[in-house]
C-alpha positions as a LaTeX table, in Angstrom:
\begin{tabular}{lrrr}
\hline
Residue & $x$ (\AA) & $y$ (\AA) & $z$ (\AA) \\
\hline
Unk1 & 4.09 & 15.17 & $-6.72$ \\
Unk2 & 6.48 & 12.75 & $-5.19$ \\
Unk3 & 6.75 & 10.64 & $-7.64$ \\
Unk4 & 7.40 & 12.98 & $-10.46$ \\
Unk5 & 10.18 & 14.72 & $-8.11$ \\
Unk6 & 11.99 & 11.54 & $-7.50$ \\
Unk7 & 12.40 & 10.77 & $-11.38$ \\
Unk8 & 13.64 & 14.20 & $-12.40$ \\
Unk9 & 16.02 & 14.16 & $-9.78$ \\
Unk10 & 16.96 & 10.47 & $-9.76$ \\
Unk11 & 15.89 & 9.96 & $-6.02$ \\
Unk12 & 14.80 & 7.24 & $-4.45$ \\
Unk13 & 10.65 & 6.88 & $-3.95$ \\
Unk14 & 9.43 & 4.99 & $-1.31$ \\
Unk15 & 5.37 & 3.74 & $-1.39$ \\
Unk16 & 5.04 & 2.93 & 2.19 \\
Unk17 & 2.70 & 0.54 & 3.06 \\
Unk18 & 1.48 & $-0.31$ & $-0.76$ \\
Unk19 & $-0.98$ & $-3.32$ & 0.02 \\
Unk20 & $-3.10$ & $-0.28$ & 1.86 \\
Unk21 & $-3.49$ & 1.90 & $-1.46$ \\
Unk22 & $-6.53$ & 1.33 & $-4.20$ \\
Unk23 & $-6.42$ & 0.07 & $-7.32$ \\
Unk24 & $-5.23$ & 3.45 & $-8.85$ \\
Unk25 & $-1.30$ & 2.57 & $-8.10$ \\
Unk26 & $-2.09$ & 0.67 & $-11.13$ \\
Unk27 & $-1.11$ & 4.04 & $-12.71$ \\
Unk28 & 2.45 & 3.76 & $-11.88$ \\
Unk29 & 3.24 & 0.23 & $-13.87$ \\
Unk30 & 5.54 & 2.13 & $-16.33$ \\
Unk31 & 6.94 & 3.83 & $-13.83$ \\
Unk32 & 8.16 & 0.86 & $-12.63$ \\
Unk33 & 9.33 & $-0.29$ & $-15.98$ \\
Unk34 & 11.78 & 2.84 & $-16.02$ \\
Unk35 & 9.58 & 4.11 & $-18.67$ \\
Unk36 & 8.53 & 7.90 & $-18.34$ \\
Unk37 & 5.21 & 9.16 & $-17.79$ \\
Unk38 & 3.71 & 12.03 & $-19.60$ \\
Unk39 & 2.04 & 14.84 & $-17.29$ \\
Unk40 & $-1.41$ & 15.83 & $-19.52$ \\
Unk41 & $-1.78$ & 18.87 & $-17.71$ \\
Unk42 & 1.25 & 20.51 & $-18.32$ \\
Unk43 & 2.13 & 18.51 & $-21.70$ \\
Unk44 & 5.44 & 17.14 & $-20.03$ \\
Unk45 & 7.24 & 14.26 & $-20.82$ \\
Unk46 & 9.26 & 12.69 & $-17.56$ \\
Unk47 & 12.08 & 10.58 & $-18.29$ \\
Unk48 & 13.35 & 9.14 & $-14.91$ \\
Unk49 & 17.17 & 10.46 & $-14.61$ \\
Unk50 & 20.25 & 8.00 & $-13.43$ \\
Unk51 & 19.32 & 6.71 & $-10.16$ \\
Unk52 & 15.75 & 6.79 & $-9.97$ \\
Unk53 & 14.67 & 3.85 & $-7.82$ \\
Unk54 & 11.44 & 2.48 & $-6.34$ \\
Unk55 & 10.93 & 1.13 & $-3.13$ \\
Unk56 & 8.12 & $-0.24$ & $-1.67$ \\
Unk57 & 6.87 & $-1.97$ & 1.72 \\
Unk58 & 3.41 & $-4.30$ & 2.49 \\
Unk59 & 3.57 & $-6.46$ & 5.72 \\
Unk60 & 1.23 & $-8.67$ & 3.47 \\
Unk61 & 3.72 & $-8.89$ & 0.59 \\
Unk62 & 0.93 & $-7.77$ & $-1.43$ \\
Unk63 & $-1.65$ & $-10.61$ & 0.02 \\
Unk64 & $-4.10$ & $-9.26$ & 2.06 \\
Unk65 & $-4.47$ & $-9.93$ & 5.79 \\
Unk66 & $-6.61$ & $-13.14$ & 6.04 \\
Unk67 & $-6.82$ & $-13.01$ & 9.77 \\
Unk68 & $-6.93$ & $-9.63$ & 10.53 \\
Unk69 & $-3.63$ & $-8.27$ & 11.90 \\
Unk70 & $-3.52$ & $-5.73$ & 9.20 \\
Unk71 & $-6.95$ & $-4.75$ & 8.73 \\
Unk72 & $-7.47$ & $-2.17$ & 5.58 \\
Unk73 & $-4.52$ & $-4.46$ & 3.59 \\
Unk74 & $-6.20$ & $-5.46$ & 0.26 \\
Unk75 & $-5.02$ & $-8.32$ & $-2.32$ \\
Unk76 & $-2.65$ & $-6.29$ & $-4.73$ \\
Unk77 & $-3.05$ & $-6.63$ & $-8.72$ \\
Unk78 & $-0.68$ & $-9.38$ & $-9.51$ \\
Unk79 & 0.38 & $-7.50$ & $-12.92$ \\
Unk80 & 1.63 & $-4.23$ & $-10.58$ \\
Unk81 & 3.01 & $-6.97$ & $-8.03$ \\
Unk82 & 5.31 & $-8.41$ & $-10.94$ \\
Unk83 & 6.79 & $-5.25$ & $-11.77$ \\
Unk84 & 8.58 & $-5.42$ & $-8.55$ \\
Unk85 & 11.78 & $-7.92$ & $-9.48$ \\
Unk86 & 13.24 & $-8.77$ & $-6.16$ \\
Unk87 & 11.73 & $-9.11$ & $-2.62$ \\
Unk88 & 13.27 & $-8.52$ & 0.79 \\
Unk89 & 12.10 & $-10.00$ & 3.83 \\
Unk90 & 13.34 & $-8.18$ & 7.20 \\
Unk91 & 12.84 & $-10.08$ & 10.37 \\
Unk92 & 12.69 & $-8.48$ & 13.74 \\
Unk93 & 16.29 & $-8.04$ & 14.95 \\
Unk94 & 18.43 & $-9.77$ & 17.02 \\
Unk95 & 18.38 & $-9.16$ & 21.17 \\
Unk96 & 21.78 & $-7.18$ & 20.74 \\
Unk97 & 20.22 & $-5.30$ & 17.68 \\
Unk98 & 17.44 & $-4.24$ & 19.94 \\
Unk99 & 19.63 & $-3.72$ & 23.01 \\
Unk100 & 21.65 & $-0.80$ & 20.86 \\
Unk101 & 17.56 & $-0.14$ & 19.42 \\
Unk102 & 16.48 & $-0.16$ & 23.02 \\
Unk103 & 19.93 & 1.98 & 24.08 \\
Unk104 & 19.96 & 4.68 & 21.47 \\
Unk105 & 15.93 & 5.23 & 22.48 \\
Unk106 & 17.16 & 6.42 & 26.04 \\
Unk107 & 16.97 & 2.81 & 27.84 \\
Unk108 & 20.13 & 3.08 & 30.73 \\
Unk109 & 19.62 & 0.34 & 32.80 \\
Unk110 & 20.93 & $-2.51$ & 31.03 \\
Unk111 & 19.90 & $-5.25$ & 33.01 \\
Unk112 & 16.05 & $-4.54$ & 32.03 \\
Unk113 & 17.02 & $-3.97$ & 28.46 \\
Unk114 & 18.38 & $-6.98$ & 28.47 \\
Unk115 & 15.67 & $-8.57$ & 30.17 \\
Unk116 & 13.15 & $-6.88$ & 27.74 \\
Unk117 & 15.27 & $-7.94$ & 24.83 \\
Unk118 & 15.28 & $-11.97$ & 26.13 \\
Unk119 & 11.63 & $-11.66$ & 26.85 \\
Unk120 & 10.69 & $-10.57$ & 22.87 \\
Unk121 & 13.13 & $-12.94$ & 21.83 \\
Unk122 & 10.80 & $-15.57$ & 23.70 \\
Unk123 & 7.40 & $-14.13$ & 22.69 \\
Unk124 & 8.26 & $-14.45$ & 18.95 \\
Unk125 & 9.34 & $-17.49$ & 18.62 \\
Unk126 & 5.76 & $-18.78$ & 20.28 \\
Unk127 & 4.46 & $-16.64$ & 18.04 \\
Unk128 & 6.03 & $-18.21$ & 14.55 \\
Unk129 & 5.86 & $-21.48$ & 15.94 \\
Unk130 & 1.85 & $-20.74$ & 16.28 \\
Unk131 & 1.71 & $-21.18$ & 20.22 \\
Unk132 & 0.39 & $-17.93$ & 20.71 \\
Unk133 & $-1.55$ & $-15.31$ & 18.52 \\
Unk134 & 0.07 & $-12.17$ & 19.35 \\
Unk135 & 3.64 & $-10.69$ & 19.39 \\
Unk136 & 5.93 & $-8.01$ & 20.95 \\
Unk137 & 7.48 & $-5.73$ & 18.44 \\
Unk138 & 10.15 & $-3.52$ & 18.50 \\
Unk139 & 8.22 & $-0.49$ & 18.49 \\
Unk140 & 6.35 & $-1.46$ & 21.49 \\
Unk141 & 9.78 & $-2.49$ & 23.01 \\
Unk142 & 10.91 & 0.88 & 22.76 \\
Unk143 & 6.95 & 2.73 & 24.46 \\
Unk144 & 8.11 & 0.11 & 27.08 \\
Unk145 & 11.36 & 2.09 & 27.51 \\
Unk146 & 9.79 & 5.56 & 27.65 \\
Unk147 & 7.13 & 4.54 & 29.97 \\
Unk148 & 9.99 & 3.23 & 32.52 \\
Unk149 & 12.00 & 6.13 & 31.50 \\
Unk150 & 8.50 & 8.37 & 33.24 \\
Unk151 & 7.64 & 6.13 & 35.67 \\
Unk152 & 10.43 & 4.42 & 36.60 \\
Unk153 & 8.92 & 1.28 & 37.21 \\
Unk154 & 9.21 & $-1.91$ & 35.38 \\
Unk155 & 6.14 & $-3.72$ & 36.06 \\
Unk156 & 4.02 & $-0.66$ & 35.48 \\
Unk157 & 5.93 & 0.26 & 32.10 \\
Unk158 & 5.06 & $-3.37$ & 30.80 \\
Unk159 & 1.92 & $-3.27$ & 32.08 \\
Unk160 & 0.49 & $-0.37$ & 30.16 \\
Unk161 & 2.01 & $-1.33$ & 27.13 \\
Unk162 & 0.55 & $-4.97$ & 27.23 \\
Unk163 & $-2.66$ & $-3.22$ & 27.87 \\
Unk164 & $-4.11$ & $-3.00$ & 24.33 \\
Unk165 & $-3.76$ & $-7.09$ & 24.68 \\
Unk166 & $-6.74$ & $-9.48$ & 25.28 \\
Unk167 & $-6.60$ & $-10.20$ & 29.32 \\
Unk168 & $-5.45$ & $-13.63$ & 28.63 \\
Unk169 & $-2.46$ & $-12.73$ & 26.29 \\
Unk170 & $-1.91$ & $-9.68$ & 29.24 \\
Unk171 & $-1.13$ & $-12.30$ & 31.77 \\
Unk172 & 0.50 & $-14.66$ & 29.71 \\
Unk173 & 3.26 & $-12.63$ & 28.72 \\
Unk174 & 3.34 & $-10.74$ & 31.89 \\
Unk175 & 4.02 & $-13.91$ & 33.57 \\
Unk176 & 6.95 & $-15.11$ & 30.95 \\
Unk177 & 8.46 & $-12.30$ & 31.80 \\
Unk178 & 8.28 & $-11.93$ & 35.28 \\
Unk179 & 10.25 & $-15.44$ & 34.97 \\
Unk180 & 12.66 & $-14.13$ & 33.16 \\
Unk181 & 13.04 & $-10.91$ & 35.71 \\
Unk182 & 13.39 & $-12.36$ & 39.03 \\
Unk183 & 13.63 & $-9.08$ & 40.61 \\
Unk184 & 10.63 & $-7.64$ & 39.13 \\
Unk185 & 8.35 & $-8.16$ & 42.36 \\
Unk186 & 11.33 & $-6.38$ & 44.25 \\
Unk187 & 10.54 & $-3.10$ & 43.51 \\
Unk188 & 12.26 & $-2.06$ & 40.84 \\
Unk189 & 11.84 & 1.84 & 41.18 \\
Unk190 & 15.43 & 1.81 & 42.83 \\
Unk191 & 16.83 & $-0.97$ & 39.98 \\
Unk192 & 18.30 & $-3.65$ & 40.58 \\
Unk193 & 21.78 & $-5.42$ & 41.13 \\
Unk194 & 23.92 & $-5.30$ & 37.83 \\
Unk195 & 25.69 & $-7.93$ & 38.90 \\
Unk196 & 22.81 & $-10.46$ & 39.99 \\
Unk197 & 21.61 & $-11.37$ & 36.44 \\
Unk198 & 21.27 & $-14.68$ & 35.84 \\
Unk199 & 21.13 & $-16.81$ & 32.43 \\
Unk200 & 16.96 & $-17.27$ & 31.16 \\
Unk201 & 16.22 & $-21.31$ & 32.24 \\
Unk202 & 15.32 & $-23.77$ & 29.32 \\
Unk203 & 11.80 & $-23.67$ & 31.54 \\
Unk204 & 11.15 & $-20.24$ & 30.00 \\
Unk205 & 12.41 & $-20.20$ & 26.46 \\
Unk206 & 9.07 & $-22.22$ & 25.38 \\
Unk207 & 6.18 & $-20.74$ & 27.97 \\
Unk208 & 3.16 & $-21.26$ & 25.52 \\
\hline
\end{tabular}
């Protein structure tokens, strides 16, 4: 398996989404002590070669999801949680990380990238400061982009990605950023003028 591949050949393993596996990862504690593992059905011994490394990612750091975002997350084994000796968090990026994101995913007019980009920015920090119980990621930044990208329309593009939202998260954010985009009531199947942008008011950086 993977895991036997990546320490013969001193590659990198990667157990994605860890907090969602049972209690049989417990199996692959010396593993993660650099110690090999001995493979009963073919009588191998497995000493990981030079550069074996293990990687692994839990957006519960291992917790459990008390209130339900990540439903299936369990509370890990603290033992198997300890063998892991350093822990990265990543943030969501900056707006001009996601404007290159946002760019590189096929998004060409830059004044609704930017707009989308200003708008996140916004919804997030609601979100960590507990104002409001959802959040726009970058992944849903970037269906935002294809759906304009088919459609070309920005109302409709944010609309059916807010969609999966309860109706009154749907119109909150709708309506944060329709203060943000001024022209979105314009009709924005044509765009709208580059040159027109103006900066987001202090009256929309804390809408919640």
């Amino acid at each position: 398996g993977p895991v036997v591949s990546a320490m013969k050949n001193g590659g990198v393993l990667l157990l994605d989404e860890i907090d969602l596996g049972s209690a049989n990862l417990m199996c692959l504690q010396p593993v993660l002590e650099g110690k090999g593992v001995f493979l009963k059905k073919i009588g191998q011994w497995v000493t990981p070669a030079d550069g074996f490394t293990v990687f692994a990612t839990a957006n519960t750091k291992g917790k459990g999801s008390d209130d339900g975002r990540f439903v299936g997350t369990g509370v890990m084994n603290e033992a198997m949680l300890d063998r892991f000796p350093v822990t990265f968090e990543q943030p969501y990026p900056t707006p001009k990380t996601e404007q290159k994101i946002l760019t590189k995913a096929g998004m060409e007019d830059e004044d609704f990238c930017n707009h989308l980009t200003a708008w996140s920015d916004t919804v997030r920090k609601g979100f960590y400061a507990g104002a409001v119980d959802e959040i726009i990621s970058t992944r849903r930044l970037v269906d935002i982009a294809n759906a304009f990208a088919i459609f070309g329309n920005r109302e409709k593009a944010i609309a059916m990605c807010l969609a999966r939202f309860d109706d009154e998260t749907r119109e909150s954010f709708m309506s944060l950023y329709e203060k943000i985009d001024a022209d979105l009531k314009k009709g924005t199947d044509e765009g709208t003028d580059q040159g027109s942008e103006e900066p987001v008011s202090e009256d929309t950086k804390c809408p919640f």
